[in-house]
KEZA-139908 format. One line per 8 residues: number of its first residue (from 1); their letters; for each residue x, y, z of N, C-alpha, C. Coordinates in pm, 1 decimal, padded with zeros to 6 digits. Layout:
! KEZA-139908
NUM> A> X:Y:Z:X:Y:Z:X:Y:Z | ...;
This chain:
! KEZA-139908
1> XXXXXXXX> 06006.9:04394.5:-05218.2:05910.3:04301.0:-05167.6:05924.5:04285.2:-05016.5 | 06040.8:04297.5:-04983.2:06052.9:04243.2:-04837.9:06016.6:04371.6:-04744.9 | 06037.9:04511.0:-04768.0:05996.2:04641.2:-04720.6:05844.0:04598.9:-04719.5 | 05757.4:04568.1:-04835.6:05637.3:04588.4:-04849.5:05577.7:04458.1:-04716.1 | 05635.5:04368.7:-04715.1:05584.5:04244.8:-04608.2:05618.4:04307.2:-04447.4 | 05767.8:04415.3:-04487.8:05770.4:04455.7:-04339.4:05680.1:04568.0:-04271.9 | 05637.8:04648.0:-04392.9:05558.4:04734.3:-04361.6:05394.0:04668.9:-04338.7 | 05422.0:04567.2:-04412.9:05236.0:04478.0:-04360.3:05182.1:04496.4:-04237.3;
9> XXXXXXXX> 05332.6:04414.3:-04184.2:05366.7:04339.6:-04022.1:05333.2:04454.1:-03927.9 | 05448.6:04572.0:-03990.0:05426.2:04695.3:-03884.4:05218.6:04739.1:-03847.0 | 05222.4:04756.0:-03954.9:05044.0:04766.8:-03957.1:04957.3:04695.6:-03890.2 | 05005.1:04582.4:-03889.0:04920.1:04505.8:-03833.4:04940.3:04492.4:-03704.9 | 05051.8:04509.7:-03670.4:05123.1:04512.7:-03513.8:05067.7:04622.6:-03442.0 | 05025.8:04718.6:-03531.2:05037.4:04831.5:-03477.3:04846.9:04837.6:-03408.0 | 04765.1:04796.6:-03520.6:04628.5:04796.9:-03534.5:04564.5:04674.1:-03433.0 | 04633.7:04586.4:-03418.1:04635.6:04483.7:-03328.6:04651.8:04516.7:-03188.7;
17> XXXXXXXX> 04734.1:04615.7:-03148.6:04758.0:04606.2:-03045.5:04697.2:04754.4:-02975.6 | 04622.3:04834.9:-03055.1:04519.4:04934.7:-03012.8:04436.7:04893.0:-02955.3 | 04391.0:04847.6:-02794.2:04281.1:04788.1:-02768.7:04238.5:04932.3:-02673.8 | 04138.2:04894.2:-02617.8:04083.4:04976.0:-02479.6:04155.4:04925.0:-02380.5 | 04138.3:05055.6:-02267.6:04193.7:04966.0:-02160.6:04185.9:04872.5:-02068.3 | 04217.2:04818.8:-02041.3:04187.4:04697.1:-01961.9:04117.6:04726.5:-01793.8 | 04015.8:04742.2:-01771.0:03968.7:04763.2:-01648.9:03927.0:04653.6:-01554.7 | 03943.1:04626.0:-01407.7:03915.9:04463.1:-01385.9:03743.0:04489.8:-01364.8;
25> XXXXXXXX> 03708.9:04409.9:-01343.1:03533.9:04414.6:-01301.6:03553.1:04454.7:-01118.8 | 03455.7:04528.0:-01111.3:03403.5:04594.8:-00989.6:03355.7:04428.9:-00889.6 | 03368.6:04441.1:-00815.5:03325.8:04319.6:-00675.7:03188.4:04361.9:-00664.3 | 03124.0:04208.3:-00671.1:02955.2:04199.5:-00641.2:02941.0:04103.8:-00634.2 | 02794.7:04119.3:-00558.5:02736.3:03998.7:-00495.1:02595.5:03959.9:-00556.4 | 02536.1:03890.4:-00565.5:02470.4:03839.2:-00602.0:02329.6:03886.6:-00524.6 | 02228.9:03907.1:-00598.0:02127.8:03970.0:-00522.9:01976.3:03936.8:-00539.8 | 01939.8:03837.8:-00470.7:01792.3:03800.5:-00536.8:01704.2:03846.5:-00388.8;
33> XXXXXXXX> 01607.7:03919.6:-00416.8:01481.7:03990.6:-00343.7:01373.9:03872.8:-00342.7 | 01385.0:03798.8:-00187.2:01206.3:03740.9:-00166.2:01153.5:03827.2:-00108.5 | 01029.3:03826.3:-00175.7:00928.5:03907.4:-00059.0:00919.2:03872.6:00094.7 | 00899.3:03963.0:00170.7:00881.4:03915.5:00304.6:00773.7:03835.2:00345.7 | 00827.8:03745.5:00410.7:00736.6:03654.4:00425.1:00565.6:03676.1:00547.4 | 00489.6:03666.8:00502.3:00389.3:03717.8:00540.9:00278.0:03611.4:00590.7 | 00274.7:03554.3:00685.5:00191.0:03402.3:00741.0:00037.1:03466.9:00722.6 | -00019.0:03302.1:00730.7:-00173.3:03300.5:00712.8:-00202.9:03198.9:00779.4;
41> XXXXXXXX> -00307.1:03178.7:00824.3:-00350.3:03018.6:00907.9:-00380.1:02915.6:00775.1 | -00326.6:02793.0:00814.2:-00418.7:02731.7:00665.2:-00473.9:02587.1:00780.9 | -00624.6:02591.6:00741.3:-00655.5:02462.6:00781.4:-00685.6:02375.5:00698.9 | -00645.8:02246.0:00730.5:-00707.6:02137.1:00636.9:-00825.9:02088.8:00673.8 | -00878.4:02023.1:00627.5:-01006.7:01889.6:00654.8:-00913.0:01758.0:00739.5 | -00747.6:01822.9:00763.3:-00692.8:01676.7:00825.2:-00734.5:01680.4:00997.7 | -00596.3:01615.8:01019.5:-00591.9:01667.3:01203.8:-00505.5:01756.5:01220.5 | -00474.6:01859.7:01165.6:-00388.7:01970.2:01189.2:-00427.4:02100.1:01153.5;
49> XXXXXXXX> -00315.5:02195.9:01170.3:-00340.5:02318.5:01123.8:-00212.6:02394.5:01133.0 | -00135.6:02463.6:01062.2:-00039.5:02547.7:01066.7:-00000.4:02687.1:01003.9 | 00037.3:02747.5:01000.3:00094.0:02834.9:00921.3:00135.8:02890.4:00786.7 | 00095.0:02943.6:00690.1:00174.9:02925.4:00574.7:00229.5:03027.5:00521.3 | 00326.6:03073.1:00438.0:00359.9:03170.8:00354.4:00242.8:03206.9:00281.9 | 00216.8:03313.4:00230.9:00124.7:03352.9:00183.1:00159.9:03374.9:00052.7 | 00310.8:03369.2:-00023.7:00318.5:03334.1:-00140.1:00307.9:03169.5:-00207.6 | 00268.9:03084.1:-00117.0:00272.4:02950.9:-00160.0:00158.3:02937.4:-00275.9;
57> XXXXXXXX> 00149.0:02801.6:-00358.7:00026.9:02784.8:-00366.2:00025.8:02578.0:-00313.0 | -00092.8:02600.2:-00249.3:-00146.8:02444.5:-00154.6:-00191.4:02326.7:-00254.4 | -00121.2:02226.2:-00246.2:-00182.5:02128.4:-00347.6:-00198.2:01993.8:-00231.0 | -00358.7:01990.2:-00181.0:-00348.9:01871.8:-00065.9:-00400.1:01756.4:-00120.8 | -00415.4:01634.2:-00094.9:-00450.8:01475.6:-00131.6:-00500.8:01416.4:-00019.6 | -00598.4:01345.8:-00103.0:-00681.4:01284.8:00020.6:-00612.5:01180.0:00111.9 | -00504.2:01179.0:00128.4:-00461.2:01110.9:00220.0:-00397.4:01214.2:00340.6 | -00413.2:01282.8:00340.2:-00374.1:01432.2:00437.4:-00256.4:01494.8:00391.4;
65> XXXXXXXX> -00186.8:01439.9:00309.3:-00024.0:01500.3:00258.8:-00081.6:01602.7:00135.8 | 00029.7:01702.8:00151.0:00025.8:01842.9:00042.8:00158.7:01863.9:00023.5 | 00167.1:01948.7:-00085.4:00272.7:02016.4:-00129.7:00271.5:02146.2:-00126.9 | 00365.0:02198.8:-00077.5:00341.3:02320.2:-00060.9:00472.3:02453.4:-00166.6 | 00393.7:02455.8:-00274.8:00462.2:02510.1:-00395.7:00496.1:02638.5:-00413.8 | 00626.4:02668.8:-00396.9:00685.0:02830.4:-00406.0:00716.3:02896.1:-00557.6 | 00606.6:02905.4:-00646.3:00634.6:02895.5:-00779.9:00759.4:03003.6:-00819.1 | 00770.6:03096.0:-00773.6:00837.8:03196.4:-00750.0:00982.7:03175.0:-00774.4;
73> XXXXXXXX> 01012.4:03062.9:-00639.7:01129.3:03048.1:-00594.2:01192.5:02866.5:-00675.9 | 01070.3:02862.8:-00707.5:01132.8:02687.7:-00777.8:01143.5:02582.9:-00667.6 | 01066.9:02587.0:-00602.9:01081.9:02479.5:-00497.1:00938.9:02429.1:-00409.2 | 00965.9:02319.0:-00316.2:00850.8:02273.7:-00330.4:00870.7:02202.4:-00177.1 | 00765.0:02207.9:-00048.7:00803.0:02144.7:00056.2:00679.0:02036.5:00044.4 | 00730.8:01896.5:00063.2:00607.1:01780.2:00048.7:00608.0:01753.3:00191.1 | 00486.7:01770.4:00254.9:00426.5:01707.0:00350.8:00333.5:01581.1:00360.0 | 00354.8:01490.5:00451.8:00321.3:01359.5:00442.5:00280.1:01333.6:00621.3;
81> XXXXXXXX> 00148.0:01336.9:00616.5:00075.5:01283.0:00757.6:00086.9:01120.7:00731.0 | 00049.7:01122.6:00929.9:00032.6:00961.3:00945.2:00021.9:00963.7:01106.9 | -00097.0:00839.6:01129.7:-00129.7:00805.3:01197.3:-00052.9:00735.9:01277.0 | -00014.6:00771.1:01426.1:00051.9:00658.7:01519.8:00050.3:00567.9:01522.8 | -00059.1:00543.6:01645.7:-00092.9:00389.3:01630.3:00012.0:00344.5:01728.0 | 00085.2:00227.4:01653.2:00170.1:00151.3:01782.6:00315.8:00130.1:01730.1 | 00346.2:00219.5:01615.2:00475.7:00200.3:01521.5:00536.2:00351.9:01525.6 | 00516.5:00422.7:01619.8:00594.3:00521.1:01666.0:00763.2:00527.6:01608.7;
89> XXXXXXXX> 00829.1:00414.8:01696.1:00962.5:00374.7:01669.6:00963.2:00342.6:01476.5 | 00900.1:00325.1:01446.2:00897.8:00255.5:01292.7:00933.0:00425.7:01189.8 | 00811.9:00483.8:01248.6:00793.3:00627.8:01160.9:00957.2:00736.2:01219.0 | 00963.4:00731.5:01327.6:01136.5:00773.0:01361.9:01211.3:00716.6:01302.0 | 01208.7:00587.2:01278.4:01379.0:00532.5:01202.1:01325.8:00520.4:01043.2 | 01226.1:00572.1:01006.7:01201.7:00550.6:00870.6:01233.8:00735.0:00855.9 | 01200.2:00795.9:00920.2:01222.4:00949.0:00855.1:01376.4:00983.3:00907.3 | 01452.7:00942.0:01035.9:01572.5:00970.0:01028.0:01675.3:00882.7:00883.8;
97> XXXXXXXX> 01606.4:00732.0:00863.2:01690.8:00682.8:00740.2:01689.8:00781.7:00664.0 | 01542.3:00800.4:00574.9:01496.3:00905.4:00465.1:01619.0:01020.0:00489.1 | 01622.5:01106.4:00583.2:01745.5:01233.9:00631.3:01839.3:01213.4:00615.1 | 01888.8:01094.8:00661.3:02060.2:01049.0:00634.4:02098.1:00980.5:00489.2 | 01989.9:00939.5:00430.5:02026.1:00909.9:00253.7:02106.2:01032.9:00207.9 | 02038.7:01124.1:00216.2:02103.4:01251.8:00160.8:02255.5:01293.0:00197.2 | 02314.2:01227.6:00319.8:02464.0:01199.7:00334.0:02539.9:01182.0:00213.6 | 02535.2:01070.8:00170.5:02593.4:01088.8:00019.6:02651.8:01208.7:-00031.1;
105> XXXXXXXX> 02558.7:01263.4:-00074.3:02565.3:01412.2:-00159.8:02604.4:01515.4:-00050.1 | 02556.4:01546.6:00062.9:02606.8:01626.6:00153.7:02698.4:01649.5:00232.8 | 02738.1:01772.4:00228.1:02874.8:01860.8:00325.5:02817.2:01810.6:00492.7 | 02705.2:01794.0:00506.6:02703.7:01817.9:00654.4:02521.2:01821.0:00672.1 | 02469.7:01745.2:00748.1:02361.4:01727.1:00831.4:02335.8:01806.7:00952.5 | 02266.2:01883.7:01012.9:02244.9:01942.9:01145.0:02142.3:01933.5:01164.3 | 02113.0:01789.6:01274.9:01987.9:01785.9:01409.0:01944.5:01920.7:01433.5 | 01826.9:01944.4:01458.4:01782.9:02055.1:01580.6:01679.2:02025.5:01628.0;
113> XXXXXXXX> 01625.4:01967.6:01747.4:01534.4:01910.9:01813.3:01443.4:02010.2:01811.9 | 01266.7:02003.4:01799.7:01198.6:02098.2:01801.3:01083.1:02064.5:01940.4 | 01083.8:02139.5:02011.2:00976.8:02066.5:02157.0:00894.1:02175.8:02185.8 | 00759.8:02178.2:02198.5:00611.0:02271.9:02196.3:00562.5:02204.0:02272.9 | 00575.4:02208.6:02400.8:00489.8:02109.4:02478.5:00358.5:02170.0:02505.2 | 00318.6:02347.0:02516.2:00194.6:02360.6:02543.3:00125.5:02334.9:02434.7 | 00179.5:02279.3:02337.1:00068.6:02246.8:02173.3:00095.3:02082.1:02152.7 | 00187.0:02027.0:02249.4:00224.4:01892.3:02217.3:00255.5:01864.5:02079.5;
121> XXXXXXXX> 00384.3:01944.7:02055.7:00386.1:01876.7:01901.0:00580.4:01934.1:01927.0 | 00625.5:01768.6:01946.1:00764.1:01762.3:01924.6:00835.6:01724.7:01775.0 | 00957.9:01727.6:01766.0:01016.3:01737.9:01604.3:01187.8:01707.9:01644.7 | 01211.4:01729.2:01510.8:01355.5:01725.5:01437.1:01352.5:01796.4:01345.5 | 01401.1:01899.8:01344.8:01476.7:01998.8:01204.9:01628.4:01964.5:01151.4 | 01576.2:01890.6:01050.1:01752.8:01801.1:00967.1:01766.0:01902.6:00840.5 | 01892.9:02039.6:00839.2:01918.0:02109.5:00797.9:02064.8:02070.6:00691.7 | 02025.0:02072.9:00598.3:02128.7:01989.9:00502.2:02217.9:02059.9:00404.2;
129> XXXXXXXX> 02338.3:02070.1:00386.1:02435.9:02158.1:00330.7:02488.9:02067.3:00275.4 | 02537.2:02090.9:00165.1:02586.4:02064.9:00008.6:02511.8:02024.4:-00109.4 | 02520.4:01978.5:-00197.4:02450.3:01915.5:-00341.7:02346.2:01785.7:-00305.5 | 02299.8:01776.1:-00190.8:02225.5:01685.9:-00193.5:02038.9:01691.9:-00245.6 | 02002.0:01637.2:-00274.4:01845.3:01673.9:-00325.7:01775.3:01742.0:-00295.7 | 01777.1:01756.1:-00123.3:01693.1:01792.7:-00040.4:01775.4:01850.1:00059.7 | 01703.1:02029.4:00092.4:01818.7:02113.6:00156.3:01737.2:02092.4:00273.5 | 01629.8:02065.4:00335.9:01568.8:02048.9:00496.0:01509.1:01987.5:00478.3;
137> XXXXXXXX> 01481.4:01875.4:00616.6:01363.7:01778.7:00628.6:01321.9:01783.2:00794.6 | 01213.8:01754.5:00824.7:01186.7:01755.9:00939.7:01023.7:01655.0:00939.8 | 01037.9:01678.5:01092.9:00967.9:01542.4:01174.4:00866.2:01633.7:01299.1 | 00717.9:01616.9:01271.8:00649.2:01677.6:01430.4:00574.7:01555.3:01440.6 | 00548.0:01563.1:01567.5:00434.1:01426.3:01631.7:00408.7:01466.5:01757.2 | 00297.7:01407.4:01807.9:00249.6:01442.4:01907.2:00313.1:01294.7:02013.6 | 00299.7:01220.8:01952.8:00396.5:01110.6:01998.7:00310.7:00980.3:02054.2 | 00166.4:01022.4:02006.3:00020.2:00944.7:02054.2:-00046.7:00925.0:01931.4;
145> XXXXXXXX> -00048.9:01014.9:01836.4:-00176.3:00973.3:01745.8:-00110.7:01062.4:01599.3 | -00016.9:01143.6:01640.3:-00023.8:01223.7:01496.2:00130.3:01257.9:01423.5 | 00198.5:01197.6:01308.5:00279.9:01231.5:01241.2:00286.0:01319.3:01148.4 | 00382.6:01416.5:01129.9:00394.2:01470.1:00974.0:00544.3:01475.7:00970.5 | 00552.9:01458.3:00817.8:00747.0:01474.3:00795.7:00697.2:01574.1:00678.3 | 00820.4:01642.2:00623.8:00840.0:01700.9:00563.8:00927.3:01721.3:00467.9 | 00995.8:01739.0:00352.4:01110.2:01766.7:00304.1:01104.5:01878.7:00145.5 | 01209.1:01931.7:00196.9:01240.5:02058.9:00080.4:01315.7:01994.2:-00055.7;
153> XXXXXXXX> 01241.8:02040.9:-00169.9:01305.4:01996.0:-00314.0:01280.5:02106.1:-00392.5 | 01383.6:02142.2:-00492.4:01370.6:02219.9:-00589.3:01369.4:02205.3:-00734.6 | 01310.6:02287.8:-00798.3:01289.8:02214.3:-00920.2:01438.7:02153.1:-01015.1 | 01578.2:02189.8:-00950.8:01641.9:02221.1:-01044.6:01748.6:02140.0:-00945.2 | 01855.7:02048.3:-01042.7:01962.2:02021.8:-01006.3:02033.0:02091.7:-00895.0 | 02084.4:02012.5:-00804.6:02124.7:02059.4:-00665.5:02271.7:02117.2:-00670.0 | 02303.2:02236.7:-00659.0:02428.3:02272.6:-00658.2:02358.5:02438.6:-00591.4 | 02470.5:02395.7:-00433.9:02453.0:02437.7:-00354.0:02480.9:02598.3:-00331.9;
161> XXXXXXXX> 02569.1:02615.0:-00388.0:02631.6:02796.2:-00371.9:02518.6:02822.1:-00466.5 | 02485.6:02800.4:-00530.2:02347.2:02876.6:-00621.3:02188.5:02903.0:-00549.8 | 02157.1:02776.6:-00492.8:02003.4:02769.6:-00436.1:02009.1:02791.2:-00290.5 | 02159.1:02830.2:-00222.7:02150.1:02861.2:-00079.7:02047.3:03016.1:-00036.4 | 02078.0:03063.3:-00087.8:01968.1:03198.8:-00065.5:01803.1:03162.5:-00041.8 | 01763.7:03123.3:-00131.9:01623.3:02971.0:-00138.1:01646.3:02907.1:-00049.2 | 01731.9:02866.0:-00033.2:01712.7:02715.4:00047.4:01686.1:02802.8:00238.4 | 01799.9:02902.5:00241.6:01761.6:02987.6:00344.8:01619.7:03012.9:00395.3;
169> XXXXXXXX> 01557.2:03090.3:00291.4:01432.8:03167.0:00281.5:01364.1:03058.9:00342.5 | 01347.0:02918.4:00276.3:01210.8:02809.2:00236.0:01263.0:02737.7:00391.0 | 01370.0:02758.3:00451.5:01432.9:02694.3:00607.5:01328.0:02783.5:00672.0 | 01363.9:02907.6:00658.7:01300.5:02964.8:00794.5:01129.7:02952.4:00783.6 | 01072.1:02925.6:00638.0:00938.4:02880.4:00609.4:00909.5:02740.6:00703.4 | 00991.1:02685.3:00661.5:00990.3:02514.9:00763.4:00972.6:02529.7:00901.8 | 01080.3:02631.6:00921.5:01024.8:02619.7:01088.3:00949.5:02692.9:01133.8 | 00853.1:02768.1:01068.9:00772.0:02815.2:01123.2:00650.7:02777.6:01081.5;
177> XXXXXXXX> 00641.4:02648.7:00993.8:00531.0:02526.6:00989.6:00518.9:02506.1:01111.5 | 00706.1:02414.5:01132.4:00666.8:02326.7:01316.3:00620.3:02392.0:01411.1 | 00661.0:02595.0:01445.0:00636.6:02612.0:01530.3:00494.1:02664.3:01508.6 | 00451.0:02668.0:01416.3:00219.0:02691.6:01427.7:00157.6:02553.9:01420.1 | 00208.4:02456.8:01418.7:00165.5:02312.7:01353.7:00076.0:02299.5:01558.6 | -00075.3:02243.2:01521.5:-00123.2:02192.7:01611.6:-00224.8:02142.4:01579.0 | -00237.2:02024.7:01711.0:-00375.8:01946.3:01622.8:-00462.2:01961.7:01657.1 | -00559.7:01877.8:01580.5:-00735.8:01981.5:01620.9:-00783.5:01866.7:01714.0;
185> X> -00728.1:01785.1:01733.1:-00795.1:01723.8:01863.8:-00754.0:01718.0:01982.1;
C-alpha cells in the first residue's frame, strides 16, 4: 500500500511539474491612433467664430453656449458665452474659482496666459494633471463686451495615466479654439 501511495505522489509530481517555459512578456506601450486633426471654420448665429476639429460633432443652445462632442474619443469640451457689461472682475474670479475646485483631485494646475491683440481676444489656458474631472479649462474675452470659458470632460471616471493621450489630443484642440476665436463685431 505504501509503494502504491508513493508511486501516486511520484506521478503526480512528476505531471505537475511539466509546464512550458516560462517566458517574461515583451515591453510595450500602449497605442491609440487619433486622426489628425484637420480644422474647419465654424460660425455661430453668436458673436464669435472659431475653429473646429472636423471630427467633432456641434451641439449649440440658444443662449450662445455648445458642446463640442468627440464621440470617438469620449469626451466633450462645454463652452459657455457671456456678455461683459460691467462685471468683468466677477466672470474672472468666477472662472479662476471654477479652475481651482479641481485642486482637490489634482497633481498640479498650469496657468498659461493667452494674448491676440490683433483679434483682441485675451485668455487663460488652466492645464490640469491628475484624477481631477476636468483635464483643461480656459478663459477668452475681449475685455469690453465678450466672454467665453470653456472646460474639458470625459465620459468616464477620471484616472489619469489612462485618458492622458485624450486629454493631450482634446489640449491641443483647446488651444487652437483660443487661437481662431474672434468676434464678429
Amino acid at each position: 500500500m505504501k509503494n502504491r501511495i508513493f508511486a501516486f505522489l511520484i506521478v503526480v509530481i512528476l505531471f505537475g511539474s511539466c509546464k512550458d517555459e516560462v517566458l517574461p512578456k515583451p515591453k510595450a506601450m500602449l497605442r491609440l491612433d487619433f486622426p489628425k486633426a484637420e480644422y474647419i471654420d465654424f460660425i455661430s448665429d453668436c458673436n464669435y467664430k472659431l475653429e473646429l476639429n472636423a471630427i467633432t460633432n456641434v451641439k449649440q443652445k440658444s443662449d450662445c453656449s455648445m458642446i463640442i462632442d468627440y464621440p470617438n474619443i469620449k469626451g466633450s469640451v462645454y463652452i459657455t458665452y457671456k456678455e461683459v457689461g460691467d462685471n468683468l472682475n466677477t466672470l474672472l474670479r468666477d472662472t479662476q474659482k471654477l479652475s481651482y475646485e479641481h485642486a482637490v483631485k489634482a497633481d498640479n494646475i498650469v496657468e498659461q496666459p493667452f494674448v491676440n491683440p490683433e483679434k483682441k481676444v485675451y485668455g487663460m489656458f488652466y492645464e490640469v494633471t491628475g484624477n481631477a474631472a476636468s483635464q483643461a479649462q480656459f478663459y477668452v474675452t475681449d475685455s469690453i463686451n465678450h466672454f467665453v470659458t470653456g472646460s474639458l470632460y470625459f465620459y468616464a471616471k477620471p484616472n489619469y495615466d489612462s485618458i492622458y493621450p485624450a486629454a493631450d489630443y482634446l489640449q491641443k484642440d483647446i488651444r487652437r479654439i483660443m487661437e481662431s476665436m474672434e468676434w464678429k463685431d
